[in-house]
Structures are given as structure tokens and as C-alpha cells.
C-alpha positions as CSV (number, residue, x, y, z in Angstrom):
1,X,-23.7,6.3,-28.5
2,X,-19.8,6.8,-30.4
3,X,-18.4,3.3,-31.3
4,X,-14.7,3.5,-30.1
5,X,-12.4,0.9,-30.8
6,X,-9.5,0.0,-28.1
7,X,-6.6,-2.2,-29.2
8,X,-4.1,-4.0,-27.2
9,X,-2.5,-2.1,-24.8
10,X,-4.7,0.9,-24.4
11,X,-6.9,1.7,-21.4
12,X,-10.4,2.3,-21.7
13,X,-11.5,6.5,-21.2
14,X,-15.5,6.1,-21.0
15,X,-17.9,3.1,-19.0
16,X,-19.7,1.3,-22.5
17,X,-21.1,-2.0,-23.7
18,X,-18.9,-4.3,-25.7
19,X,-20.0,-4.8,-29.8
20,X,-17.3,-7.2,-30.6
21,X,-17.8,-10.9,-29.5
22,X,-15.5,-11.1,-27.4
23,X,-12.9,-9.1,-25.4
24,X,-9.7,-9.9,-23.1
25,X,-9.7,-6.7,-20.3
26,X,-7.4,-6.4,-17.1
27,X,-9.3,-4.8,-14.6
28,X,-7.1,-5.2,-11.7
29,X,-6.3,-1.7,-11.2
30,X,-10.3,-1.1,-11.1
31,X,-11.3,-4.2,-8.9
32,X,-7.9,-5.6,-8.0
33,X,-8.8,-9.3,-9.8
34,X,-5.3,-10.2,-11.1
35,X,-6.5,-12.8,-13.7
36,X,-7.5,-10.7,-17.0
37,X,-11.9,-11.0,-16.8
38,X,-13.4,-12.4,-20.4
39,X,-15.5,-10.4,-21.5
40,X,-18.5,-10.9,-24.7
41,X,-21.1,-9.0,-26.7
42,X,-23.1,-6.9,-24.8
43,X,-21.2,-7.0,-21.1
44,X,-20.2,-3.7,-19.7
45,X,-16.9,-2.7,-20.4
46,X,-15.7,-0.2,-17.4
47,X,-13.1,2.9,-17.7
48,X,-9.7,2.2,-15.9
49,X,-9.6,-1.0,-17.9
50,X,-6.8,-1.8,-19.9
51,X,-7.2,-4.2,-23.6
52,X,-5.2,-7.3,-23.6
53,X,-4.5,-9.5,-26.7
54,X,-6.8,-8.4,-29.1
55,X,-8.3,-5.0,-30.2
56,X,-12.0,-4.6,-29.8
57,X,-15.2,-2.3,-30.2
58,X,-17.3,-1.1,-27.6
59,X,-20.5,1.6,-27.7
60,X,-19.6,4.2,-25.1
61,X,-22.8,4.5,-22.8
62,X,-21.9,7.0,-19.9
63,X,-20.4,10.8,-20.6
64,X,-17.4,11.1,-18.9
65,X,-18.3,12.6,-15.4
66,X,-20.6,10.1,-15.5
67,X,-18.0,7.0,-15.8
68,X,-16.6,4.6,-13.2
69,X,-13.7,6.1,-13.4
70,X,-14.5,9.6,-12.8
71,X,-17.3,8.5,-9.9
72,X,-14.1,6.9,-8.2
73,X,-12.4,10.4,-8.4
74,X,-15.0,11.9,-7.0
75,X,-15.7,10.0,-3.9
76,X,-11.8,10.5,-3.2
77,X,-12.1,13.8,-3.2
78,X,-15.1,14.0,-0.8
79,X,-13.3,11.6,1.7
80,X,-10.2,14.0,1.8
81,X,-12.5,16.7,2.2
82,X,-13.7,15.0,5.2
83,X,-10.6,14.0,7.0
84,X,-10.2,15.0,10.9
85,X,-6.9,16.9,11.5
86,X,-4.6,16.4,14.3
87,X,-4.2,18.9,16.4
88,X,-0.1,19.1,18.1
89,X,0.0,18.6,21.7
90,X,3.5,21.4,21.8
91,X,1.1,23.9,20.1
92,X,-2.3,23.7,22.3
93,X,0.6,23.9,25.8
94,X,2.3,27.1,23.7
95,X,-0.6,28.4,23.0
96,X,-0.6,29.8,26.6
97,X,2.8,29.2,28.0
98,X,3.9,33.0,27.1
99,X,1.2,34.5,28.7
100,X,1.0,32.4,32.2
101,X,5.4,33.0,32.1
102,X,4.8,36.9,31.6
103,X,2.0,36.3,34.5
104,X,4.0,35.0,36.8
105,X,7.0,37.2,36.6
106,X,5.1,40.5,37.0
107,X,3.4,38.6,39.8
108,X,6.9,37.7,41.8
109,X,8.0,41.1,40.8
110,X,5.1,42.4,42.7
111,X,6.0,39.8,45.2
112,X,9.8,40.3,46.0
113,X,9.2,44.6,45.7
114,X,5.6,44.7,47.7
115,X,5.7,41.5,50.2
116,X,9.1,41.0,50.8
117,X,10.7,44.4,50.8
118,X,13.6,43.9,48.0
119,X,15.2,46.3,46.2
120,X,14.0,47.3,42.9
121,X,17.1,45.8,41.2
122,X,16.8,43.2,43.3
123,X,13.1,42.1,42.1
124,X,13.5,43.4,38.7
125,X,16.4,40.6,38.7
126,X,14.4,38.1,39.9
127,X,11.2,38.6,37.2
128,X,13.8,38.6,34.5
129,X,15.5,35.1,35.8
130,X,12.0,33.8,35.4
131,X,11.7,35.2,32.0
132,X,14.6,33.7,30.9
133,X,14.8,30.3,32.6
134,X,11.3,29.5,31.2
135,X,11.5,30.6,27.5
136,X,10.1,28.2,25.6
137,X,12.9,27.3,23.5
138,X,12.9,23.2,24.4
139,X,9.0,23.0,24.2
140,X,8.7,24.5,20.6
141,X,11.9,22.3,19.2
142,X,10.2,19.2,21.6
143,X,8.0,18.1,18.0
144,X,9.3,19.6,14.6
145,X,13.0,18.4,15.6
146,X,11.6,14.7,16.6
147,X,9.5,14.9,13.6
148,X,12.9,15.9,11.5
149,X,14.8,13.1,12.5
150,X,12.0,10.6,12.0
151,X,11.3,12.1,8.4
152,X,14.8,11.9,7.8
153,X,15.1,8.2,9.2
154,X,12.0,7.3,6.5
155,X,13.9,8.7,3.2
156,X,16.5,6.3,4.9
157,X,14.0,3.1,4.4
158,X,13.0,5.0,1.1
159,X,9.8,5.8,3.1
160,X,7.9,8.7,2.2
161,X,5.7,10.5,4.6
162,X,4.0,13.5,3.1
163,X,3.6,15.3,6.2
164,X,5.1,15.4,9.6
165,X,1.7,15.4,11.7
166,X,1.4,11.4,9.9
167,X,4.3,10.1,12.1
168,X,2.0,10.7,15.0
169,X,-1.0,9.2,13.8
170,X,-0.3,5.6,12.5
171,X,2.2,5.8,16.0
172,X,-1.8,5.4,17.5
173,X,-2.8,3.2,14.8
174,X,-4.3,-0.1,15.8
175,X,-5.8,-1.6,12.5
176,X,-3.9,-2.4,9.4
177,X,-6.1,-3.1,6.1
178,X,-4.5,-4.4,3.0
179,X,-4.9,-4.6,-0.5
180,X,-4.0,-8.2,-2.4
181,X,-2.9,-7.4,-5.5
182,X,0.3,-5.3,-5.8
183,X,0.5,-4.7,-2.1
184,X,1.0,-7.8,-0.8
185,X,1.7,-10.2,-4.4
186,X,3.4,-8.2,-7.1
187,X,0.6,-8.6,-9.2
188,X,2.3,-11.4,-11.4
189,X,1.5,-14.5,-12.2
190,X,3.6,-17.0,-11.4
191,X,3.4,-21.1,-12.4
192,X,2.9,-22.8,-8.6
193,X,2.2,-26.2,-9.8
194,X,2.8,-28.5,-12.9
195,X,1.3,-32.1,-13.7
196,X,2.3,-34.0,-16.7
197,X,-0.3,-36.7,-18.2
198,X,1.9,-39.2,-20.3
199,X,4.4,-42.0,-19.6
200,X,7.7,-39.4,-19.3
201,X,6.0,-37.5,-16.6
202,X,7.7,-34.3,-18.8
203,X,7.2,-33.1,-22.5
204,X,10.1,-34.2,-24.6
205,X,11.6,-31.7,-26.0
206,X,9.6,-31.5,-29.4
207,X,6.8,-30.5,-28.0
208,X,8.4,-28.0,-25.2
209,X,10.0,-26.2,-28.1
210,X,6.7,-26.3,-30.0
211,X,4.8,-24.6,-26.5
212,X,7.4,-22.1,-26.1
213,X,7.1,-20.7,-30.1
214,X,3.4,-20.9,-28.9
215,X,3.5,-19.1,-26.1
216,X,6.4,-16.4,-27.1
217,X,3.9,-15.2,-29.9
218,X,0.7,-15.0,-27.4
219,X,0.5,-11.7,-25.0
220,X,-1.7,-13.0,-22.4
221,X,-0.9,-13.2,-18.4
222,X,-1.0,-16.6,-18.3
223,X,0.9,-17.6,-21.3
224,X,3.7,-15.4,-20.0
225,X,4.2,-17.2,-16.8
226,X,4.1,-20.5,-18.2
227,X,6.7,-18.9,-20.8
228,X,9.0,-18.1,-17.9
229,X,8.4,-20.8,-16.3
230,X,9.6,-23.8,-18.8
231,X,12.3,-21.6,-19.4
232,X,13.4,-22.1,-16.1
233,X,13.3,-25.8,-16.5
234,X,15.6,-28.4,-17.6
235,X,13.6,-29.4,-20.4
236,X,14.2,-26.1,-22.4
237,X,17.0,-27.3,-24.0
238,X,15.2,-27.4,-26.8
239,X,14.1,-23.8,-26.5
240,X,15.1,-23.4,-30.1
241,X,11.7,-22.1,-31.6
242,X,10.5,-24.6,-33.2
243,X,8.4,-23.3,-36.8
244,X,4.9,-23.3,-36.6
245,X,3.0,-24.0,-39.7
246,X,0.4,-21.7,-38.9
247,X,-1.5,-20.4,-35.3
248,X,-4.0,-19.2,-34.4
249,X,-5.2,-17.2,-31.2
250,X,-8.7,-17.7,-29.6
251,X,-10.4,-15.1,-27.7
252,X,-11.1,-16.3,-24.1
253,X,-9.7,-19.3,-25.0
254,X,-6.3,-20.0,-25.8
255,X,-3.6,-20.4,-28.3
256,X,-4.0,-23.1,-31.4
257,X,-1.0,-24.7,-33.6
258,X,-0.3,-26.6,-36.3
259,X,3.4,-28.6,-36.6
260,X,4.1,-30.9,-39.5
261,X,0.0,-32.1,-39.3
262,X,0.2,-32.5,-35.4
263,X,-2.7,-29.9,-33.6
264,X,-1.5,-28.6,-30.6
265,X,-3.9,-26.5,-28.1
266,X,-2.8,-24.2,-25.3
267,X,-5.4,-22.6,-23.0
268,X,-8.3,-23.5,-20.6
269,X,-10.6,-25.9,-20.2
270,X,-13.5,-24.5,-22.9
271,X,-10.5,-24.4,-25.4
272,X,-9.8,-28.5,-25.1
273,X,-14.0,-29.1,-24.8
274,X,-14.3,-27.3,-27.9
275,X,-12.0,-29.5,-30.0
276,X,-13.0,-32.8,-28.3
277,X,-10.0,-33.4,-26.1
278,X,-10.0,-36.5,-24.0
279,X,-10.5,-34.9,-20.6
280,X,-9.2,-37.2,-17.5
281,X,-11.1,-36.3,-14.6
282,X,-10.8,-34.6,-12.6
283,X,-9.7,-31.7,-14.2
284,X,-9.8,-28.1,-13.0
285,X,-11.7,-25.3,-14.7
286,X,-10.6,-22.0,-13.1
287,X,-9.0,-19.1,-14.9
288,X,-5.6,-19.6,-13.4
289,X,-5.2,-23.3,-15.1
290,X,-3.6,-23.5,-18.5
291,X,-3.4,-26.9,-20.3
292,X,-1.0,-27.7,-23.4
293,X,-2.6,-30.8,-25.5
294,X,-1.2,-32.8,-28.9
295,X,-3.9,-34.5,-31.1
296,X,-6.9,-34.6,-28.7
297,X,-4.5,-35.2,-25.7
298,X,-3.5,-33.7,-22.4
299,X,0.1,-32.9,-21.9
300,X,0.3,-31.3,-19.1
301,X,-1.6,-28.7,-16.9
302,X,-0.1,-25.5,-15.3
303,X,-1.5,-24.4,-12.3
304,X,-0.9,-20.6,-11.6
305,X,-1.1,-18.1,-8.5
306,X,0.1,-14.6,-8.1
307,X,3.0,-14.3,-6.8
308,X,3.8,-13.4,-2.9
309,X,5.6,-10.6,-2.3
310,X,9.4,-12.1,-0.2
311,X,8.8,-10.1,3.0
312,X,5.3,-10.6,3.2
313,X,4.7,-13.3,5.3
314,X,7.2,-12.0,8.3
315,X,6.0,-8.4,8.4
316,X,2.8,-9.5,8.8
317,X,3.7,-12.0,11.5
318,X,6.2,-8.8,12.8
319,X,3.1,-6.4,13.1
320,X,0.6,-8.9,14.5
321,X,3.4,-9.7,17.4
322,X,3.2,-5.9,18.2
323,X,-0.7,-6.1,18.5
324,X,-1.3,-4.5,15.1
325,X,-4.7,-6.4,14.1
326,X,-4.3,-7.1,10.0
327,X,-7.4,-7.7,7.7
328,X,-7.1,-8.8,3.9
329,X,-9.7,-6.4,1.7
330,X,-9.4,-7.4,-1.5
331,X,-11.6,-7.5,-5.0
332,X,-10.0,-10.9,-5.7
333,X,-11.8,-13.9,-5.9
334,X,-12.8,-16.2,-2.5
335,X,-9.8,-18.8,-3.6
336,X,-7.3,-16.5,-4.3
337,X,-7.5,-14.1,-1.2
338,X,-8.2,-17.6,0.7
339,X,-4.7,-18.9,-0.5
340,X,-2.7,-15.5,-0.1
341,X,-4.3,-15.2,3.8
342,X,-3.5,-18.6,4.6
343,X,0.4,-18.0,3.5
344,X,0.9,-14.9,5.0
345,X,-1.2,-15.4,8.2
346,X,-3.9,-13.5,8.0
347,X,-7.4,-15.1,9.7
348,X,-9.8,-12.1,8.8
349,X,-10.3,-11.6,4.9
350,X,-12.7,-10.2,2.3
351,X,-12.8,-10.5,-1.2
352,X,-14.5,-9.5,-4.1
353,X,-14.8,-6.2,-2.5
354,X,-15.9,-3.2,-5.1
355,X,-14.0,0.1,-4.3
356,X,-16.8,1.1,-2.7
357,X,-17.3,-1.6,-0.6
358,X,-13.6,-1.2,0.6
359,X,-14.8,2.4,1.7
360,X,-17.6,1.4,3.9
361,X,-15.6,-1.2,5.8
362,X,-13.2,1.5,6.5
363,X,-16.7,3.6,7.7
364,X,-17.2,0.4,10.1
365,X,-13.6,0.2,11.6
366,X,-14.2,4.1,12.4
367,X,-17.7,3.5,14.1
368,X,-15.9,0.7,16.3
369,X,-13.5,3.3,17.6
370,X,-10.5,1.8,15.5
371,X,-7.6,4.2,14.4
372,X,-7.0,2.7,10.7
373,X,-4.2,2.3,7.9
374,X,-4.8,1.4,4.5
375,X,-2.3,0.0,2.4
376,X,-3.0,-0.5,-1.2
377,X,-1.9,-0.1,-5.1
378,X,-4.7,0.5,-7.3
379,X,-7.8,3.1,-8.4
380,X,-10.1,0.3,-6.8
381,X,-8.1,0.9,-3.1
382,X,-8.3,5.3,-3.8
383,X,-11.9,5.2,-2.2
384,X,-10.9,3.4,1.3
385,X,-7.5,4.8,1.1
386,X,-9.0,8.6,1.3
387,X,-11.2,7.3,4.6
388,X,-8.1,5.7,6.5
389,X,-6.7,7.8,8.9
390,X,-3.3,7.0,7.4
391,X,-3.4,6.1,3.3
392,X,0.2,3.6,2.3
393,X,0.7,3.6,-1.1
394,X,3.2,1.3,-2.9
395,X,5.3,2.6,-5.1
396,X,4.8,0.8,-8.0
397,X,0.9,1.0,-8.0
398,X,-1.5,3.5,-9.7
399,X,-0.8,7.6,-9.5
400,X,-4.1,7.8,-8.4
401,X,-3.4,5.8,-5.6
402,X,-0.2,7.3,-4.6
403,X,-1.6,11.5,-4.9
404,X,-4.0,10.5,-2.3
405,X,-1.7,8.6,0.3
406,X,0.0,10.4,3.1
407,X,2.7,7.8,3.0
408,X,4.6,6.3,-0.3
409,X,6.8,3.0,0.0
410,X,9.2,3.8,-2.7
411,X,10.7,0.5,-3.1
412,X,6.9,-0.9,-3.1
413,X,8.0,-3.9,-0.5
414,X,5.6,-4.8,2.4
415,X,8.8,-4.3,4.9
416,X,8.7,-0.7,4.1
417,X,4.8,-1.0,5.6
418,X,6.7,-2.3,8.7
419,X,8.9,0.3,9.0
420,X,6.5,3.1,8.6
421,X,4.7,2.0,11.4
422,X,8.2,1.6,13.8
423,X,9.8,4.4,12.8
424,X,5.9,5.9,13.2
425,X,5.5,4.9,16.8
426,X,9.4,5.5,18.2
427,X,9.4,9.4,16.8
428,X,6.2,9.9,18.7
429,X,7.5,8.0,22.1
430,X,10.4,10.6,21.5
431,X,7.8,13.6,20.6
432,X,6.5,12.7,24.4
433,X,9.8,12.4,26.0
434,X,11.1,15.8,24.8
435,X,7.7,17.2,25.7
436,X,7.8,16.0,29.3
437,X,11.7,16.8,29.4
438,X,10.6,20.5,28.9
439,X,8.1,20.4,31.3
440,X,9.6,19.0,33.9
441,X,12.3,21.5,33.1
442,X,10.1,24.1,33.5
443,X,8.4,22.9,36.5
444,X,12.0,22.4,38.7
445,X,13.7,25.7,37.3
446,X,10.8,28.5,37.5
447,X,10.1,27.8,41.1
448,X,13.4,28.2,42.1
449,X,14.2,31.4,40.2
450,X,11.3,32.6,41.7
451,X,12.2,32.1,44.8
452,X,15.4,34.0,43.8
453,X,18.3,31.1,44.1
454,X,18.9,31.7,40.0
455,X,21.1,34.8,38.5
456,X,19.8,36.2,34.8
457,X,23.7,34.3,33.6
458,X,22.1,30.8,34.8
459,X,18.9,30.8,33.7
460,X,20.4,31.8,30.0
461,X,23.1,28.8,30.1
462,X,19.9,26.4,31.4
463,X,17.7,27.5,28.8
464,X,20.3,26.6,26.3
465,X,21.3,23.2,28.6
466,X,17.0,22.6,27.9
467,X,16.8,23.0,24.4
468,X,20.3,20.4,23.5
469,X,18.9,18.3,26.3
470,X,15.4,18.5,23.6
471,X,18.3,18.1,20.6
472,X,20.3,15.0,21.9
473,X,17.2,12.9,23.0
474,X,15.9,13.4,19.5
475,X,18.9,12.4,17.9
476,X,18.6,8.6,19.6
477,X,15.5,7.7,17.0
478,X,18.2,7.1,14.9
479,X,19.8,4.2,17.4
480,X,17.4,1.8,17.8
481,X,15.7,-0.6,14.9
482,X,13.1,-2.0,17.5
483,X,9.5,-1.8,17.1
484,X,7.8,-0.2,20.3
């Protein structure tokens, strides 16, 4: 029932309903919709949400363990509650490997002294060769010294695994999900396309230095990108703010000047209907269009996307080559996920997907048998992130995001999500190797000090041979940059 008031800048604590008319919110971090949603009386303003442009009063109608936000906490914590843990291969073989070595050296102690006749020195001899030549040195360094090197080879890539037991599991991972916004766009808007409506095919530069005072005076997404963008262009020349004679900001809408008795508008489509623009047709109406018009007028329309992270579009194509299957989950509208899976390659998508929706697909992969990753930024990916079997936070993206990831990409680049899963599945082929090194070891070596061809001095310099044989082949992870 308490009537807060949030101004620009400040997120939102409790789930309410919205008193003012109107209201500018960015909810990507909640839904992961990059464009900022427009919001008026009585629509449901959500916690997580952050105010843009202009301050506003809500009526708070949920207590705080009640709230989106805090419902979103708690489902994380159930699903990390419920995670499987992997149990070590070294440790389930070492488990008994003391017990059938102390087995069989009483039992050829029994052998060489009963069966065979041998003097007591002689068989005691023989039971301690067997002792020695089989300790277990190479099978207990076979998986924490692999999984050293690996960790260490991570930091390297500024790679962050959490725990060593992780290198082994996305090693088996066959599914890759991941987030749009901030994992793989930066989450910024960016000016893709620009069309011009008068005989100059550009805006002279009177009226580019009038939409750039406009626009450096307006907080909004959208006007930033178009900011940076015609100050990349030729035409800002005239970038010399121009004085306004007065402006005025419309909720929703857009940005309104005046200059020297000329009206210029800057915003969407509702903005120009509202002061009786001549509209040519066609003209788009989506969120991610902003239009600049003098007198009743089109100038020119902006056409806006968020912008693609560099290395997105090869690591896809790099972990689809190694069988890695890669599926687009994303609270984004249909056109915008459409657009970003097109570009990067990606034939299986989802959008507007809620954070709990996000969760139950992961719920579906597991029911098919499929070992998952999940790669995301925001509070809206901390649901689906806690179900993956292994959770890849960017580094840039939300804290709540990155406390309950097993993996961190510091430098927040979708290369870094390639990496993880190389250096991933070439510290586990090595895990294996050193494994199978010390068993075979073990299998050729105890037979034949049992059989008494192996002095205790022998079996102590091959034990040690064992364990840098373990050392040495462990050291190679850091030789090849091939995906396996």
C-alpha cells in the first residue's frame, strides 16, 4: 500500500503498480528485452527494474519475500540445492587399491614362503617389492595435477572455473544454451541503418547540430546510439551545439524542440502521429526506430539493433564444427532473437522466454538425456543457469548471475565460452590418459615383482619413474590450442 517514488537511475526494491501516467523501465536484467518497455498508469512495475529518464510513482503491492525479485532468488537456490555431484573416477579405483595391494602381498608372501619353499628374507623381499612398486603415488596425482594445469591454463584465457570437478563435466557436455542480451550482444544499442527523406539524401548541417543538442540532453537508449552514431559521421561538423530555444521531453515518446520558430521532433512513430507529421508509407513502428522531423516533416529514420558481440559469430560456428548443438533462449522479442540467430548461425531459437520458462527448457534437455551448459548475464538467466549442469557467466553481467555460475568469463567475450569448453574437454582426455598410464603401470610391474624379477631399490626408482611419467603428460595441456 506505501507510495514510493523511483527517479532516474535507481532500480526498483518491491513488485507494484505504477500511479504516474507514464513510466520509462529497463528490464533487461529481469527479462533480457534490451529495448527500455513503456510503461502507463496502472501496469505492473516489477523489482530488478531499473528507472530511465524520468522519475516516477508506483503503489508497492507485494512484501518483499513476496516480489519477483526475491521469487527469482528463491528458485535459484532450490536448483543448487538439487544439483547431481560428480563423483572422481581416481577416487572410486583408490577407494580399494590399498586394500587389494596389501591383499596380494601377504598373499605372495604366503606364496613364495608356503608353496615355493623361499627363504623368509627372500619372500619377505618379494611382498615388500609389491608394496612399493604399486603405491599409488601416479593414480592419486592422475586428476588433481591434470586439473591444476587446466585451472591454471583458464586464469590464462582469464577463465574462471570455480571448481576443479567443472573441467570434467562441460568436457561431457553436449548442449550449449545461450542468453541474447549481454552474452552474445553487449547489450547496446547500436544505429544499423539510416534513411534520409529530402533531396540531399543527409541533414545539412543545421539541423544535425540541432539533433545532436537534442539528443546530448535526452538519457534514453536510443537517443544515445543515434548520438554516437552522427558523431561518427561526416556530417558532424557542425557538432557545435546548436541553442535550443526551449525542449521538451515526452514520456514514451520522444524528444521536442524549438529553434528560431522551427519545431523539431525526435522519437517514434506515436511522437510524429501526435503532432500531425506527414507520414510517407511505409514507415516502421517498432521500438528500435527513431525518426528526427522539422515542421511536420520527416528527416530521416534511424533504424537500431543491439549490437553483436565480434567473436560471436565464429565461436559459434567453432563449437557447432565440434558437434556442440547451440540453442538461442532469450526474453527478447521474435525479431530481435530472429535477427541475432540468423547472424551468428544459430537455426534453433526461443524468445520471449520468462526466467522461468528458461528453467523448464533446461528441465526438458535433462529428460532427453542431454548434458547442458548455460551461458547467460542477467537475474532473468539465474533460474536456468542453477539447473545447467555447468552455469557460464559473463563477466560483465548481473552478481546474481555470476554467485551462481560454476564458471566466470572475465573478459565477458563469447571466445572465452569457447575456450572453456577446449581447455574443458583436453584436461579431461589428459585426466584419462594419466589414469590409464597408472594402471597399466600397475598391471605390467606388480606381476612381475610378484613373480620376484624386481629388487625393493627398483620398485622405489619405478614408482617415482610412474608418478613424473603422471607429471610430464600433464604438463602437455599446456601445448596444444586445439579443440578435441
Amino acid at each position: 500500500g506505501d507510495i514510493v517514488q523511483v527517479r532516474p537511475g535507481e532500480r526498483v526494491a518491491l513488485d507494484g503498480v505504477l500511479l504516474s501516467a507514464e513510466a520509462l523501465c529497463d528490464e533487461s536484467a529481469m527479462s533480457g528485452e534490451s529495448l527500455p518497455q513503456i510503461k502507463s498508469a496502472g501496469d505492473c512495475i516489477y523489482s530488478g527494474s531499473l528507472a530511465l529518464n524520468c522519475p516516477f510513482n508506483y503503489q508497492v503491492s507485494k512484501v518483499f519475500k513476496d516480489s519477483l525479485m526475491m521469487k527469482i532468488v528463491a528458485l535459484v537456490e532450490n536448483s543448487l540445492n538439487a544439483r547431481p555431484k560428480i563423483q572422481e573416477v581416481a577416487n572410486r579405483i583408490s577407494r580399494y587399491f590399498s586394500l587389494v595391494i596389501l591383499s596380494l602381498a601377504f598373499g605372495t608372501f604366503l606364496v613364495w614362503e608356503s608353496l615355493l619353499n623361499a627363504p623368509f628374507e627372500r619372500s619377505l623381499m618379494v611382498m615388500i617389492s609389491v608394496i612399493i612398486i604399486a603405491c599409488p603415488c601416479a593414480l592419486a596425482l592422475a586428476t588433481p595435477i591434470a586439473s591444476l594445469i587446466g585451472l591454471g591454463e583458464a586464469l590464462k584465457h582469464r577463465i574462471l572455473f570455480k571448481e576443479a570437478r567443472f573441467l570434467e563435466t562441460i568436457a561431457k557436455a553436449d548442449t550449449l544454451v545461450l542468453d541474447k542480451t549481454g552474452t552474445l550482444t553487449k547489450g547496446q544499442l547500436k544505429v544499423l541503418n539510416v534513411r534520409y527523406f529530402n533531396a540531399q539524401n543527409a541533414l545539412d548541417s543545421k539541423d544535425c547540430g540541432i539533433l545532436y543538442s537534442m539528443l546530448t540532453q535526452n538519457a534514453h537508449p536510443i537517443s544515445k546510439a543515434v548520438l554516437e552514431f552522427i558523431g561518427q559521421t561526416k556530417q558532424t561538423s557542425a557538432q557545435a551545439k546548436i541553442p535550443l530555444d526551449s525542449m521538451l521531453q515526452i514520456n514514451a515518446r520522444g524528444i521536442k524542440a524549438e529553434v528560431q520558430g522551427d519545431t523539431y521532433l525526435g522519437g517514434n512513430l506515436a511522437l510524429l502521429q501526435e503532432h500531425n507529421v506527414e507520414i510517407p508509407s511505409p514507415l516502421q513502428n517498432t521500438q528500435s526506430v527513431f525518426y528526427f522531423a522539422k515542421n511536420a516533416k520527416i528527416l530521416a529514420e534511424y533504424t537500431l539493433q543491439d549490437t553483436l558481440k565480434e567473436d560471436a559469430k565464429e565461436t559459434i560456428a567453432a563449437l557447432q564444427q565440434k558437434g556442440i548443438t547451440c540453442i538461442l533462449l532469450s526474453g527478447d522479442n521474435v525479431g530481435a532473437c530472429q535477427s541475432v540467430a540468423q547472424v551468428v548461425g544459430i537455426t534453433e531459437y526461443y524468445a520471449a522466454q520468462s526466467p522461468l520458462d528458461k528453467a523448464n527448457f533446461i528441465d526438458k534437455l535433462h529428460q532427453e538425456g542431454k548434458i547442458v551448459v548455460m551461458a547467460g548475464d542477467g537475474i532473468n538467466d539465474s533460474i536456468a543457469l542453477g539447473k545447467s549442469d555447468i552455469a557460464i557467466a559473463m563477466g560483465g553481467g548481473i552478481d546474481l548471475a555470476i554467485s551462481v555460475s560454476d564458471v566466470v568469463v572475465l573478459d565477458d567475450s563469447m571466445q572465452g565460452v569457447l575456450e572453456s569448453f577446449r581447455l574443458g574437454r583436453r584436461t579431461y582426455r589428459f585426466i584419462v590418459q594419466n589414469l590409464g598410464i597408472s594402471l597399466v603401470y600397475n598391471a605390467l610391474t606388480i606381476p612381475l615383482a610378484m613373480a620376484g624379477f624386481v629388487i625393493p631399490l627398483i620398485a622405489a626408482l619405478s614408482m617415482s619413474l610412474s608418478s613424473l611419467l603422471v607429471v610430464g603428460n600433464s604438463m602437455r595441456i599446456k601445448d596444444s590450442k586445439e579443440l578435441k
